[in-house]
N, C-alpha and C positions, 0 to 999 in steps of 0.2 A: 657449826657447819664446816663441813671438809673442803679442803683446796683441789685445783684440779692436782693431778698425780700422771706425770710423765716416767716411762723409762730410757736411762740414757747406753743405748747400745753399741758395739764394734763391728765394724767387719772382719775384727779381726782382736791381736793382742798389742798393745802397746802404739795403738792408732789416738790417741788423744781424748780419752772418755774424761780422765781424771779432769785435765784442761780445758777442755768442754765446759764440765760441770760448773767448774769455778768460775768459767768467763756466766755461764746462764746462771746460775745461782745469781752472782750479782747484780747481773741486768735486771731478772725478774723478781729479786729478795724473794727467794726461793727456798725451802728448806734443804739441808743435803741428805741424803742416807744410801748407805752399801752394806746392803744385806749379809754378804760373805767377804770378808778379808782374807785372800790366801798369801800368806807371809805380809813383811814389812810391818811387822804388829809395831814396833818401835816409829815407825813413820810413816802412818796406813797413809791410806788416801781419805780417812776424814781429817786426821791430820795435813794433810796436803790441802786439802780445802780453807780448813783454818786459817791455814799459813796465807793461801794465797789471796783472801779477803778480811784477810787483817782483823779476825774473827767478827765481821758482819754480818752471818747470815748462821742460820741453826741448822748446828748437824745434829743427826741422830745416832746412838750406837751400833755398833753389827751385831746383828741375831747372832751369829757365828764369825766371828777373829777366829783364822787358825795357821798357826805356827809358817808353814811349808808352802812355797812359792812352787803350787801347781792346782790341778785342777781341782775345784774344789772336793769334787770325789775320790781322787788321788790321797788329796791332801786330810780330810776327815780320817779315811783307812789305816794313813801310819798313827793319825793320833788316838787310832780304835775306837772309832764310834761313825756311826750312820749319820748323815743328814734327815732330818725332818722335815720334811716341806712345810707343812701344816704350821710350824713355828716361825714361819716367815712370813711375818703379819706387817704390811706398811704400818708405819707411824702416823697416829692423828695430829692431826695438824689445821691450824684456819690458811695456812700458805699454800704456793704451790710447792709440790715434793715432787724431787728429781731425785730417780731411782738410777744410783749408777751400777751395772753389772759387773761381773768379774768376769772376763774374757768375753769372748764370742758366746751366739746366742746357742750356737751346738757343743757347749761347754758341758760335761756331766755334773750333775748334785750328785747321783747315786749310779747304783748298776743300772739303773731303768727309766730313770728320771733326766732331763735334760733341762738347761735353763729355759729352751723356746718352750717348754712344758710350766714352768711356770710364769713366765708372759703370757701365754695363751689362758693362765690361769685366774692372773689379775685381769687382763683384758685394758691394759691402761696404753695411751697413745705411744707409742715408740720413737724417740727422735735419736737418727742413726747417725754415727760418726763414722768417717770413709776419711778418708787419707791417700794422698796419688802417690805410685809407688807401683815397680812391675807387677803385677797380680791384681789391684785393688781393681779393674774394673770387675773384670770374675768375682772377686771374693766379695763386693758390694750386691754384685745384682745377685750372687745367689744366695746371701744375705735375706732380699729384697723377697724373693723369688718364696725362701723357707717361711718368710712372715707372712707373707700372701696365703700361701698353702693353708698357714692354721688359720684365716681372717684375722691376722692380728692388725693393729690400726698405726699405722705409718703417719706420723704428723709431716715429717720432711726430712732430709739431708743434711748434714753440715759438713764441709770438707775441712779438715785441719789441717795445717803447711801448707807447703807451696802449692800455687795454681796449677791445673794443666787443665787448659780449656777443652783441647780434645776428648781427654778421656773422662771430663765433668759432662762434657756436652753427650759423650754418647752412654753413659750411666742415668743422665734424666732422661733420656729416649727412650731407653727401654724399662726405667722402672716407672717412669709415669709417676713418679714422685715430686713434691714440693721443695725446693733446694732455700731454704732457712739460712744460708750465708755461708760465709767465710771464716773461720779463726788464721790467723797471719801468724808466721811462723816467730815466736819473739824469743830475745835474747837480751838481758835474763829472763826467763819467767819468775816474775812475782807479783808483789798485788799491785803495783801501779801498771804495769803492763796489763796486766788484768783486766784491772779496769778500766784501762782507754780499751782493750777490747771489747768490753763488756757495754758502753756505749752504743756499736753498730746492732746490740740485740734488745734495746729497750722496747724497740716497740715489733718486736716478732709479734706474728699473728700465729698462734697457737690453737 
């Protein structure tokens, strides 16, 4: 029997999916997997998971590692070859599997294909990471806004670093979304940081 299957999405790039992931992995003993790695092959972000849960929780490999820190359709082209959709098949698993994306959800796989194309594809809950910072209200709700459009299914919010109540508070107003907590800005990240984070999500309702 298969586990539920979350995807873990951005509003943007470099908003906290990777740190996310690891704080929820470990709360939920959760499986990890990232379907496309563009660049950092020597220290993806399954490796960054490892690292940060002191290898307690199982990752899976990427369909596609590729060389070059850009989009994944970018990135495929220099190393001459297309993406497959069709070969992006989640991993079975009896856990729950968190699916972390590679950028934004309007990222390209191909000339035609976009990642909200395949979200829309799976059809699996989306739990969104948002970050405050000048833009993020915009860049959240129309985030919110594109996932709506195709019925894709929003589980909630999570903001990672600092608080801004204002701008938390007028992003659940109008996405009419479930706000899932807090990740706290920490320093160092690693796995003991981690996992006192990873504490406030043991008992998320999913």
């Amino acid at each position: 029997m298969n586990g539920k299957k979350f995807v873990i999405a951005g509003i943007g790039t470099d908003v906290g999916k990777t740190i996310s992931a690891a704080v929820l992995c470990d709360a939920l003993k959760a499986d990890y997997w990232k379907p496309i790695q563009a660049g950092k092959l020597f220290n993806s972000d399954r490796d960054i998971i490892t690292k940060l849960t002191d290898g307690r929780i199982v990752t899976h490999p990427e369909t596609y590692p590729m060389q070059f820190a850009m989009s994944p359709y970018a990135s495929a082209k220099r190393e001459g070859f297309v993406i497959d959709v069709n070969k992006i098949i989640p991993p079975t698993t009896n856990n729950t599997l968190l699916i972390e994306l590679a950028g934004g959800i309007m990222v390209p796989l191909t000339k035609d294909i976009m990642m909200i194309d395949l979200i829309a594809k799976w059809n699996y809950p989306v739990i969104l990471i948002s970050k405050n910072y000048v833009g993020n209200i915009n860049h959240t709700l129309l985030t919110c806004i594109a996932l709506k459009d195709r019925n894709i299914p929003v589980a909630g919010i999570i903001f990672n670093g600092d608080i801004n109540e204002d701008s938390e508070a007028i992003i659940m107003q109008h996405s009419g979304l479930k706000l899932l907590g807090h990740i706290a800005e920490m320093n160092p990240v690693d796995s003991v940081s981690i996992k006192k984070q990873a504490e406030g999500f043991k008992n998320i309702s999913l």
